[in-house]
C-alpha positions as CSV (number, residue, x, y, z in Angstrom):
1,X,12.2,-150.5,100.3
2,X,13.8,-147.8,102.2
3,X,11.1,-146.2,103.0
4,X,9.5,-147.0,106.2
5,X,9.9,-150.3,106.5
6,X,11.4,-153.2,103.9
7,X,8.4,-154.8,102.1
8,X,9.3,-158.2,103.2
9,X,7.3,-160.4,105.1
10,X,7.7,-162.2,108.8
11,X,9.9,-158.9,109.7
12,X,10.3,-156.9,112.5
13,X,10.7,-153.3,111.6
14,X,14.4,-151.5,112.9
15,X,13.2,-148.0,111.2
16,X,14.6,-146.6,108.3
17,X,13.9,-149.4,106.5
18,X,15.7,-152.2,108.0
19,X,14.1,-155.4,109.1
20,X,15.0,-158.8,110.5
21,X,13.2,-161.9,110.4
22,X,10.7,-161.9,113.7
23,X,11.6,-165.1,115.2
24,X,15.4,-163.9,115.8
25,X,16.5,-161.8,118.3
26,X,19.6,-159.6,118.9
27,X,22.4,-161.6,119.0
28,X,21.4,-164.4,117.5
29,X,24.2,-166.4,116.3
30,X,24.7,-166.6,112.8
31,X,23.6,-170.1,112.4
32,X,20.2,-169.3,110.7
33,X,19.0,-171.3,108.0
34,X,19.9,-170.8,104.5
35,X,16.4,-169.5,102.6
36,X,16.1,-166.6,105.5
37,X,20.0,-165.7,105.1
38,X,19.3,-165.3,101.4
39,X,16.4,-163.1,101.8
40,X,18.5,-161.2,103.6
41,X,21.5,-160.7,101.6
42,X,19.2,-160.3,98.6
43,X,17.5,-157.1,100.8
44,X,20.9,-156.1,101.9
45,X,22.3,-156.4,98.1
46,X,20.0,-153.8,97.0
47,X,19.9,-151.6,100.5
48,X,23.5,-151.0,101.4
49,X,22.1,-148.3,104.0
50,X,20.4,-151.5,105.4
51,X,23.4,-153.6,105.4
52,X,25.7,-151.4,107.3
53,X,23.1,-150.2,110.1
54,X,22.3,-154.2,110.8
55,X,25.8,-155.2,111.0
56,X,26.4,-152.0,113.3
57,X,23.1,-152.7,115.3
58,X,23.9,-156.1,115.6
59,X,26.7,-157.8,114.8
60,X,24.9,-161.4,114.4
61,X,24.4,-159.9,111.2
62,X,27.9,-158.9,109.6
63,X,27.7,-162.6,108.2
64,X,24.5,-161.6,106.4
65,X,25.6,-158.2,105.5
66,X,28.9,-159.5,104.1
67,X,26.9,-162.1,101.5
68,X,25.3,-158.7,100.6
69,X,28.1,-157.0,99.7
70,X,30.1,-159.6,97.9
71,X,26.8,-160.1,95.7
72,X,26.9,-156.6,95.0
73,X,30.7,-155.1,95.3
74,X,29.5,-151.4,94.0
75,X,27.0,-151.2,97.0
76,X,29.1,-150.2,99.7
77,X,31.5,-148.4,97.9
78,X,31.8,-144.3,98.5
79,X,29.5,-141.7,97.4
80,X,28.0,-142.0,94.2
81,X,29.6,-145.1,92.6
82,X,27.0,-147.0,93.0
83,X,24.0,-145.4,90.7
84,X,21.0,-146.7,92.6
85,X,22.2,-145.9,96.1
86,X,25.5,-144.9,96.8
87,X,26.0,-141.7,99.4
88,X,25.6,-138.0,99.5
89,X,27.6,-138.0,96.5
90,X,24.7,-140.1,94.6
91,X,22.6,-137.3,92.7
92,X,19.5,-138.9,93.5
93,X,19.7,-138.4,96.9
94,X,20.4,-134.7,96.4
95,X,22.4,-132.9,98.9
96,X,22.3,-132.3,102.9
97,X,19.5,-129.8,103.4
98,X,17.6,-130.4,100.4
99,X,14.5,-132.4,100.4
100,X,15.6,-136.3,99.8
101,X,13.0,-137.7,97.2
102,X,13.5,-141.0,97.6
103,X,12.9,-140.9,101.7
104,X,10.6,-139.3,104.2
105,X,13.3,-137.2,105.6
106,X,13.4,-133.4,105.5
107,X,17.2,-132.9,105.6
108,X,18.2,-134.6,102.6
109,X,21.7,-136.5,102.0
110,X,22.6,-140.1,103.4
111,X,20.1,-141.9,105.7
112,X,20.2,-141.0,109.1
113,X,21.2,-143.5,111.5
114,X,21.5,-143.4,115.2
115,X,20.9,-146.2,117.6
116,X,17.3,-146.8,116.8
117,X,18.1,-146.0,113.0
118,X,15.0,-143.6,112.9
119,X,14.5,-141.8,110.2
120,X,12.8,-138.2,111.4
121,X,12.1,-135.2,110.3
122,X,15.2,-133.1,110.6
123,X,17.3,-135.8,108.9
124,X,17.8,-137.8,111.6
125,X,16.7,-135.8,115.1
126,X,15.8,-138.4,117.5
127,X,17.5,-141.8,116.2
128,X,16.3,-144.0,118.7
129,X,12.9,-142.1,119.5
130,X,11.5,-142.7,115.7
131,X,11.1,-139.7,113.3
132,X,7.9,-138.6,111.6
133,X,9.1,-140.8,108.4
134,X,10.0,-144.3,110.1
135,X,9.2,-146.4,113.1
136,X,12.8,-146.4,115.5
137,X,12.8,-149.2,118.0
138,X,11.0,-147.9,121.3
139,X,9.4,-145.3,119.4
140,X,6.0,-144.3,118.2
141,X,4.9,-144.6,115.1
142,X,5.1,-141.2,113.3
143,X,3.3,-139.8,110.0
144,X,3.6,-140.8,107.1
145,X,5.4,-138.3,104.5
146,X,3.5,-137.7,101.2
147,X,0.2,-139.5,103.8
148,X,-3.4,-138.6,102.2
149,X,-3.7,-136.5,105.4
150,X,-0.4,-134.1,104.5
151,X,-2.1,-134.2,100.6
152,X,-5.6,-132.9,101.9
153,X,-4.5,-130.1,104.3
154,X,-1.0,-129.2,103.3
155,X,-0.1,-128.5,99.4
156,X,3.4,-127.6,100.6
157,X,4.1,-131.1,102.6
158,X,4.9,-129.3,105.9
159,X,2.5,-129.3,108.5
160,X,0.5,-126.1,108.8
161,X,2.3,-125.1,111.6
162,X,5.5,-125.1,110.2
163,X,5.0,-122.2,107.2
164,X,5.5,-119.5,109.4
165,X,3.9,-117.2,106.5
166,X,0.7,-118.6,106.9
167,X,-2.2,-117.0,109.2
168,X,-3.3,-118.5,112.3
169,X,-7.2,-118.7,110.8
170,X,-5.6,-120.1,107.4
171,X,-3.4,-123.0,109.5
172,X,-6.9,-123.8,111.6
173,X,-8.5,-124.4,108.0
174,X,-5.7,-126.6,106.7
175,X,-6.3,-128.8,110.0
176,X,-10.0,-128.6,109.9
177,X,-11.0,-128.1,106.3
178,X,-14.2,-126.6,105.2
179,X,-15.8,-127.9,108.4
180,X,-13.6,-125.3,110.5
181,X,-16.2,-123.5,113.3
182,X,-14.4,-120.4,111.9
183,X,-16.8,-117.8,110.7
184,X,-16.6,-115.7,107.6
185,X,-16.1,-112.7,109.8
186,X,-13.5,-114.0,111.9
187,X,-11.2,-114.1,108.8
188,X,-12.0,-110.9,107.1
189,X,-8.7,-109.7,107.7
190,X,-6.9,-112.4,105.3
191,X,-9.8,-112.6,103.1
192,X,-7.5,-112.1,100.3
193,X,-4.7,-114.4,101.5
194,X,-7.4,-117.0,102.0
195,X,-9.2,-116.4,97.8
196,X,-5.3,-117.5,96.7
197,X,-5.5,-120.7,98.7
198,X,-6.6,-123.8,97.7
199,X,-8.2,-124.5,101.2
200,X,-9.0,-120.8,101.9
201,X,-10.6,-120.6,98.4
202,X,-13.3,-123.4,99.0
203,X,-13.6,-122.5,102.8
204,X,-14.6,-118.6,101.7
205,X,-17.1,-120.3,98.8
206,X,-18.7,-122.6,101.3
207,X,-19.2,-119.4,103.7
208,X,-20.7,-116.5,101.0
209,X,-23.4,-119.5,100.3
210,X,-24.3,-119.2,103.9
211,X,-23.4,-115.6,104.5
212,X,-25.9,-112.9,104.2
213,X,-25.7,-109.5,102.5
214,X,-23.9,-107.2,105.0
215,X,-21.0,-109.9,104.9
216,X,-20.9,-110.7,101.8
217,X,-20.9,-106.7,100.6
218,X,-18.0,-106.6,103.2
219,X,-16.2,-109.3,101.4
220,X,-17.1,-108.1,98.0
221,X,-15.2,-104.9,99.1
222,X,-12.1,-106.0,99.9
223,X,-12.0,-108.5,96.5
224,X,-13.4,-105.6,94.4
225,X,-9.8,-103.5,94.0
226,X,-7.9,-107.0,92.9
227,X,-10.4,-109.0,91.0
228,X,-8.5,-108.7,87.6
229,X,-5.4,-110.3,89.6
230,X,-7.7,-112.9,91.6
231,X,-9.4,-114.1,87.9
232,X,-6.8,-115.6,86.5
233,X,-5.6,-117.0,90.1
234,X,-5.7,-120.7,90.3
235,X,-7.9,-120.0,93.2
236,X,-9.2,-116.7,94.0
237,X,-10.7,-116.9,89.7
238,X,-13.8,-119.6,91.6
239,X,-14.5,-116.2,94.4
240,X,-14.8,-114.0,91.4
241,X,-16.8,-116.7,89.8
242,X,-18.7,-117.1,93.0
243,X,-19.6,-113.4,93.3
244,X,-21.1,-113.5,89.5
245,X,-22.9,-116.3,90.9
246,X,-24.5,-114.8,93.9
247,X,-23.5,-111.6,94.0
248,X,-26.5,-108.4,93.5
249,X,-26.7,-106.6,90.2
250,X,-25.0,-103.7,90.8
251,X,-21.7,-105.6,92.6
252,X,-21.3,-107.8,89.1
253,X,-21.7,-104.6,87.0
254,X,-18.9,-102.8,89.4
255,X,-16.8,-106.5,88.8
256,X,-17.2,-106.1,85.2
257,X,-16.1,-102.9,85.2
258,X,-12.9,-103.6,87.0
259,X,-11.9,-106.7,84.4
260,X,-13.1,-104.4,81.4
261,X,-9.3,-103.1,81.0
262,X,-7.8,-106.7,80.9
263,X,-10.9,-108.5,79.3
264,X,-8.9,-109.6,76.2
265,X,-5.9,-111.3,78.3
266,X,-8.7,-112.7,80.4
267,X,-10.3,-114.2,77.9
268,X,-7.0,-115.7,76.6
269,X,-6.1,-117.7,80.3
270,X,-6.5,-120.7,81.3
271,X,-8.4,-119.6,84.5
272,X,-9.5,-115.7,83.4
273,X,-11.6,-117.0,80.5
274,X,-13.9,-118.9,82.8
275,X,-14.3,-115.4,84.8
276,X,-15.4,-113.5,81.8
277,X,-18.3,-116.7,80.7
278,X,-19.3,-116.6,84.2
279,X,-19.8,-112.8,83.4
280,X,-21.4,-113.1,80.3
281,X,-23.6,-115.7,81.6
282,X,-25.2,-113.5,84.3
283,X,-24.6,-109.9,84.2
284,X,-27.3,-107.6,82.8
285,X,-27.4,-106.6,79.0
286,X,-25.4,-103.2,79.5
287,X,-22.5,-105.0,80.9
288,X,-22.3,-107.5,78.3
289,X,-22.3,-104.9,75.5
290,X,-19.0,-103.6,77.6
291,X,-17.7,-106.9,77.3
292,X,-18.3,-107.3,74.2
293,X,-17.1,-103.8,72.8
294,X,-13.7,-104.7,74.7
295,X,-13.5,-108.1,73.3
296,X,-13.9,-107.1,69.1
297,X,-10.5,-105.4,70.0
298,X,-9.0,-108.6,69.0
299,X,-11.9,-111.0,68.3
300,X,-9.9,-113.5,65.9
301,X,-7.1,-114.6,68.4
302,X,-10.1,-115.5,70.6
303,X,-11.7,-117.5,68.3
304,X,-8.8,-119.2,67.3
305,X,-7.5,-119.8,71.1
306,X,-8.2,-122.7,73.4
307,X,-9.2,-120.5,75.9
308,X,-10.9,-117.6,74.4
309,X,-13.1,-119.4,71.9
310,X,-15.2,-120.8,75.0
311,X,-16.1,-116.8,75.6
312,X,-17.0,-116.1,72.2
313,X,-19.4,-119.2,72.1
314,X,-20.7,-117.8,75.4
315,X,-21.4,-114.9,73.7
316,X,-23.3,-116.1,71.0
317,X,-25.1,-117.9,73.1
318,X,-26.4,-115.6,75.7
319,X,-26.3,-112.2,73.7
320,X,-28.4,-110.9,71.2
321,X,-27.6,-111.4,67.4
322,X,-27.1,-107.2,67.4
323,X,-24.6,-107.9,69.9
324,X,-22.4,-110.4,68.7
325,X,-22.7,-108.1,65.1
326,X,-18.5,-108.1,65.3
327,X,-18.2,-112.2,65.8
328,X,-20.4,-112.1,62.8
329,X,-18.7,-110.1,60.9
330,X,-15.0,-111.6,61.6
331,X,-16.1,-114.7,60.8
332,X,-17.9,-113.7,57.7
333,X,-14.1,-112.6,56.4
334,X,-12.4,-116.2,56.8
335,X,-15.3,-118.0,56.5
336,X,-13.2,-121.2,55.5
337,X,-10.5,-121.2,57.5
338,X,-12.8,-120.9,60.3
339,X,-15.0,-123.8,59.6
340,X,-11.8,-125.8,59.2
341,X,-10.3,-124.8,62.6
342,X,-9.7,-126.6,65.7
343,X,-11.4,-124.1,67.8
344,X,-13.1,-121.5,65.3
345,X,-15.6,-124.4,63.8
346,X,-17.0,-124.6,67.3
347,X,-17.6,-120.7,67.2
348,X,-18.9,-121.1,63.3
349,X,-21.6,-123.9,65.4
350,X,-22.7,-121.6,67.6
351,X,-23.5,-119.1,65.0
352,X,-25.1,-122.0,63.1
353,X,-27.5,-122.5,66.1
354,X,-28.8,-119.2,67.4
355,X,-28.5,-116.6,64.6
356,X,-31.2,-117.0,61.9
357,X,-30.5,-117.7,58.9
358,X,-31.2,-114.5,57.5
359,X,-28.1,-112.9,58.5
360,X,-26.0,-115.7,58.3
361,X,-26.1,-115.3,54.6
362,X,-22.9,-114.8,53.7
363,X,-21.5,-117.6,56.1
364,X,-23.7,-119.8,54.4
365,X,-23.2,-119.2,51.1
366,X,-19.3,-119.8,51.6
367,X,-19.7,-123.1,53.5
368,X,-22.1,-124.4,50.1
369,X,-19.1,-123.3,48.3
370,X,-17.3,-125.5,49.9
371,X,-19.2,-128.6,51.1
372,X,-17.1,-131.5,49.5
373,X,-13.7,-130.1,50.9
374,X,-15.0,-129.4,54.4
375,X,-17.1,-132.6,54.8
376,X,-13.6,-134.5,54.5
377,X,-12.2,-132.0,56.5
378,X,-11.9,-133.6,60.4
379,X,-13.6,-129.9,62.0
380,X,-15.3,-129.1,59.3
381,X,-17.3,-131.9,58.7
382,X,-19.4,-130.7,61.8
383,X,-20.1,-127.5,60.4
384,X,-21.1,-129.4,57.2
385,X,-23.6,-131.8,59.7
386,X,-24.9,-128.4,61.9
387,X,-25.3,-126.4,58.5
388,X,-27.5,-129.4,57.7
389,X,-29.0,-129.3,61.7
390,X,-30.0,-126.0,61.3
391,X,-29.4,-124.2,57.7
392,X,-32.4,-123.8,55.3
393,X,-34.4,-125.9,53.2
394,X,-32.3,-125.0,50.3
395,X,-29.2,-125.3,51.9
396,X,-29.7,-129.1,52.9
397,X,-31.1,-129.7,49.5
398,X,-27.6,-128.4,47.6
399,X,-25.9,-130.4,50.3
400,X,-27.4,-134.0,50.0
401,X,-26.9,-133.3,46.2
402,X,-23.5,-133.1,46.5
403,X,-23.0,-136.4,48.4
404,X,-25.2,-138.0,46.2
405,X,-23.0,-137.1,43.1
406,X,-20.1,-138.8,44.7
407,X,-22.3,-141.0,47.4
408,X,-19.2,-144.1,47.6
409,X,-16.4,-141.5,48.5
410,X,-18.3,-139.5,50.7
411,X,-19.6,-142.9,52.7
412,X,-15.8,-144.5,52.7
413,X,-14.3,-141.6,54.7
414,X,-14.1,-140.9,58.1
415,X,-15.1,-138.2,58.3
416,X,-17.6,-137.4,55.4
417,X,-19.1,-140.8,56.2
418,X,-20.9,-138.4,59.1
419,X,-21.9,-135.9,56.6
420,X,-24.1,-138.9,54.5
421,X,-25.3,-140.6,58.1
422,X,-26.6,-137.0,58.5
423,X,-28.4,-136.5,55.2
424,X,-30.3,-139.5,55.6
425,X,-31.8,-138.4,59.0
426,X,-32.4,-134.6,58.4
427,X,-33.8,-136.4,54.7
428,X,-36.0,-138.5,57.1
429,X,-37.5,-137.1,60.2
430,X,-35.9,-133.7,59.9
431,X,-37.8,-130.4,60.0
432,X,-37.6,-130.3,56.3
433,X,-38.1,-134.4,55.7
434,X,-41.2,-133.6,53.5
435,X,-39.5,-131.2,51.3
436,X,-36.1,-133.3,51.3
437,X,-38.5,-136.6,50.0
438,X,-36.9,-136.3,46.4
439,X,-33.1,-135.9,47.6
440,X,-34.4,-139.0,50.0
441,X,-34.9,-141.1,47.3
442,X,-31.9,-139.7,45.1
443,X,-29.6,-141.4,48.4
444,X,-31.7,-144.6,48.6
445,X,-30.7,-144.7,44.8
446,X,-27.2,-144.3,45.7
447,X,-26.5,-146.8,47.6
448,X,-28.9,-149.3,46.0
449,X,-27.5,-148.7,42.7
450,X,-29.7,-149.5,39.3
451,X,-32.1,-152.3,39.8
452,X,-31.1,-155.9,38.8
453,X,-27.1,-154.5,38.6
454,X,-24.6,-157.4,39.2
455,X,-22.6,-155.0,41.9
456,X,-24.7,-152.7,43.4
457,X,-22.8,-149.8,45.6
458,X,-23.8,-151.8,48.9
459,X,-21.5,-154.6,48.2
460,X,-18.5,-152.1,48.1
461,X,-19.9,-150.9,51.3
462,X,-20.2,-153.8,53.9
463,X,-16.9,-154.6,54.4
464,X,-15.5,-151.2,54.4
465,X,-14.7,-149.8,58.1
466,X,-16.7,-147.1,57.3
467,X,-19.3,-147.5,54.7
468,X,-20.1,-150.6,57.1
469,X,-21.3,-148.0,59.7
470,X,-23.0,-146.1,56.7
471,X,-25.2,-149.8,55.5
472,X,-26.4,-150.0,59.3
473,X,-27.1,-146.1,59.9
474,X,-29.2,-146.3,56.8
475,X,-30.9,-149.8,57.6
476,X,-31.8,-147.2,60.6
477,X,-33.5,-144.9,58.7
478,X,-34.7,-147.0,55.7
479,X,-38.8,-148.1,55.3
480,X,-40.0,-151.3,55.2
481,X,-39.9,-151.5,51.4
482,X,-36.4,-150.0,51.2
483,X,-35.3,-152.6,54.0
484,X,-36.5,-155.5,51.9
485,X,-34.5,-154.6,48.6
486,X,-31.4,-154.3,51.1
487,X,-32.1,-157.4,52.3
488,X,-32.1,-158.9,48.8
489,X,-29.5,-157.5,47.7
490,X,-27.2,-158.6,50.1
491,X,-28.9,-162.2,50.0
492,X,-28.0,-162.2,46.7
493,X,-24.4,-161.4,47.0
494,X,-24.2,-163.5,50.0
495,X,-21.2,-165.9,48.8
496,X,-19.6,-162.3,48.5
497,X,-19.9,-161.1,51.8
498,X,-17.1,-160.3,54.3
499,X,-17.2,-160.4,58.4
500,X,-19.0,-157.6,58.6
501,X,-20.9,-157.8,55.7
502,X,-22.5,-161.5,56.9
503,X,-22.9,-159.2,60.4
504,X,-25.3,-156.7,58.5
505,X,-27.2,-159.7,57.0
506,X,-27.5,-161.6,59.9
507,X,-28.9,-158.2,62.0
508,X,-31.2,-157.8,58.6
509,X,-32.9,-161.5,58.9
510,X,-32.8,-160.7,62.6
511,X,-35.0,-157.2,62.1
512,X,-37.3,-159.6,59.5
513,X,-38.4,-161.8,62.1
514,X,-38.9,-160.1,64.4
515,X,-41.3,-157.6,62.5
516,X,-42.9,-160.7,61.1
517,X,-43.9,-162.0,64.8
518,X,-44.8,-158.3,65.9
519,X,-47.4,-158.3,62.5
């Protein structure tokens, strides 16, 4: 409440915070009535600033400000006994000179009060004029600190004229924003100091989309010596990006060139890695066999970082299988621990998806090896489900067998329940669907059970949280024949049923009548 104003209502603002009801004036005698003097002890209870600067503006209101205190002794006590407000000796309000985080002021310390208890930028300049951070009686109304204005055009909280560091061009940008009448060759000059701006950075990306080749070539120039240092820069990494972008063959080989000693580390930050995809993504093939000859250096620890497995995907991706021979080949050695990794299952994906089978070989052949552990495993269930996307006819057939052979523990996990919901749709209308028709009906069986048995699988099923998604994913996928003996089954068992299992049911009847009005 200290802050520009008390949050009260029917007030008239003093500054700094303090306010009096708006139907008494200076002077008043302190006859008021009871409800407002409560309101204002309760404000001056928890404001001591407040309740010494109204007694000392106007003494009317010592009888208010004394309820104040005696409802809160500790209040106006010296520095720092009192640990929500106190004085300069409170820690929260820090120390004179230092930013004050609780007010508007720049100078820190106790409140500034002067005879128009403005509170202003210097920590108290101009008392009775009205500061930048309060309204002082007679004065204008200043700014707002923290305002969305000071958020958009000054990161720092000072207004662009007062960093004394900053260029004239850079402090016009700050005012104007990236509709400044500024051209890009006006600012050449502090190109660089503008790329590690936040402001600067979109202003120069706005201007090399309009620029043409002689000025972009002259900014390209000046960026070229320093673009390891601008990609990972908060800022300047989006010019670097920007040149790969729109930049001409020859100036993204040159940029590649220049990263090529710090590609690993790159690929490793937060910012550089999304330099070195932006790379890979549109330099030509020369360039990205330089990228990736520097990155088998230490290909595992980009595989396995946060950062750096987003390049090696980008590889896959956009190389050619020769190419990415050393991701292969890595992986190929950890196959396992790979598909079971946070980050290095993604990569193992990616390999999944664009490399034929053929030389994925020995990558597949360890994932079959272990299908039942890595389909319960929370990252390697995916590579389980993309091995089954995108793996070979025999590969999905040795897979489905070994969720059949265990169909109620693979369909009551979390994760493995994925693995089944993904056999019976590759098993359906995948590529392979016509080959797969035998291991189709091998997981109809499953979860059917033998006919005319007393607890077929289903029943265990309906009301678990997961083999309840299971029952309606294959419902999904089922045919009309298969549809009707789930539907009698769980008629049958109907005194049985759960919540969710009377759910399934009552979306099975639902399904039955409605086909029957379509026939």
């Amino acid at each position: 409440g200290c802050c520009g104003g008390y949050g009260g209502y029917g007030q008239m603002n003093f500054g700094s915070g303090m306010s009096m009801p708006s139907g008494m004036a200076p002077g008043m005698a302190p006859g008021m009535d009871q409800a407002t003097m409560n309101m204002m002890s309760m404000q001056m209870m928890y404001n001591p600033a407040m309740a010494q600067a109204a007694a000392m503006y106007n003494p009317a209101m010592a009888q208010v400000a004394l309820m104040g205190m005696q409802m809160n002794p500790l209040a106006m006590m010296p520095g720092g006994m009192n640990p929500m407000f106190g004085m300069p000796g409170n820690p929260m309000f820090g120390t004179p000179g230092a930013m004050n985080p609780m007010f508007p002021t720049m100078g820190g310390g106790a409140l500034a009060m002067g005879k128009g208890m403005g509170s202003s930028k210097g920590g108290g300049k101009g008392g009775g004029k009205g500061g930048e951070g309060g309204k002082g009686r007679g004065g204008k109304r200043g700014k707002k600190a923290g305002s969305k204005e000071d958020q958009e055009f000054s990161p720092s909280g000072q207004e662009p004229a007062d960093d004394p560091n900053r260029s004239a061009a850079l402090t016009q940008v700050y005012r104007e924003g990236t509709k400044s009448k500024l051209t890009l060759n006006e600012v050449m000059e502090q190109v660089l100091e503008f790329a590690k701006d936040q402001h600067g950075s979109k202003f120069l990306q706005s201007r090399l989309d309009e620029a043409d080749k002689e000025d972009r070539q002259l900014v390209f120039t000046i960026i070229k010596p320093r673009v390891a240092t601008l990609a990972n820069d908060p800022f300047g990494n989006f010019i670097v990006q920007k040149f790969f972008d729109i930049g001409t063959v020859e100036q993204r080989k040159e940029m590649v060139l220049e990263l090529y000693p710090k590609l690993g580390a790159l690929s490793l930050d937060t910012h550089g890695c999304r330099v070195v995809q932006k790379a890979v993504q549109h330099v030509p093939r020369e360039s990205q066999l330089q990228i990736a000859h520097k990155l088998q250096e230490d290909v595992v620890a980009c595989i396995e970082s946060m950062h750096g497995n987003h390049v090696i995907q980008k590889c896959v991706e956009r190389m050619p299988p020769e190419s990415v021979a050393f991701i292969l080949k890595a992986v190929e050695a950890r196959t396992y621990f790979m598909s079971s990794h946070t980050y290095g299952c993604r990569v193992v994906q990616r390999l999944l998806e664009h490399c034929a089978p053929g030389v994925l070989g020995k990558i597949l052949d360890e994932i079959l090896a272990n299908v039942t552990k890595l389909a319960q495993d929370p990252y390697g269930n995916y590579v389980i489900q993309h091995t089954l996307q995108h793996g070979r006819k025999e590969d999905k057939k040795q897979i489905i067998d070994v969720v059949t052979g265990d169909f109620l523990n693979f369909a009551k996990s979390k994760c493995s329940s994925n693995v089944v919901d993904k056999c019976f749709e590759v098993a359906t209308s995948g590529e392979h669907a016509q080959a797969l028709e035998e291991e189709r009906a091998a997981l109809m069986a499953a979860i059917l059970g033998e006919p005319g048995a007393a607890s077929p699988p289903i029943l265990a099923m309906t009301d678990d949280r997961w083999g309840s998604f299971i029952v309606q994913r294959v419902i999904k996928h089922s045919r009309s024949s298969e549809r009707e003996q789930l539907l009698n089954q769980l008629q049958a068992a109907e005194t049985q049923l759960g919540v969710k299992g009377k759910r399934i049911l009552a979306s099975l009847l639902g399904q039955g009548g409605q086909q029957a009005k379509a026939s």
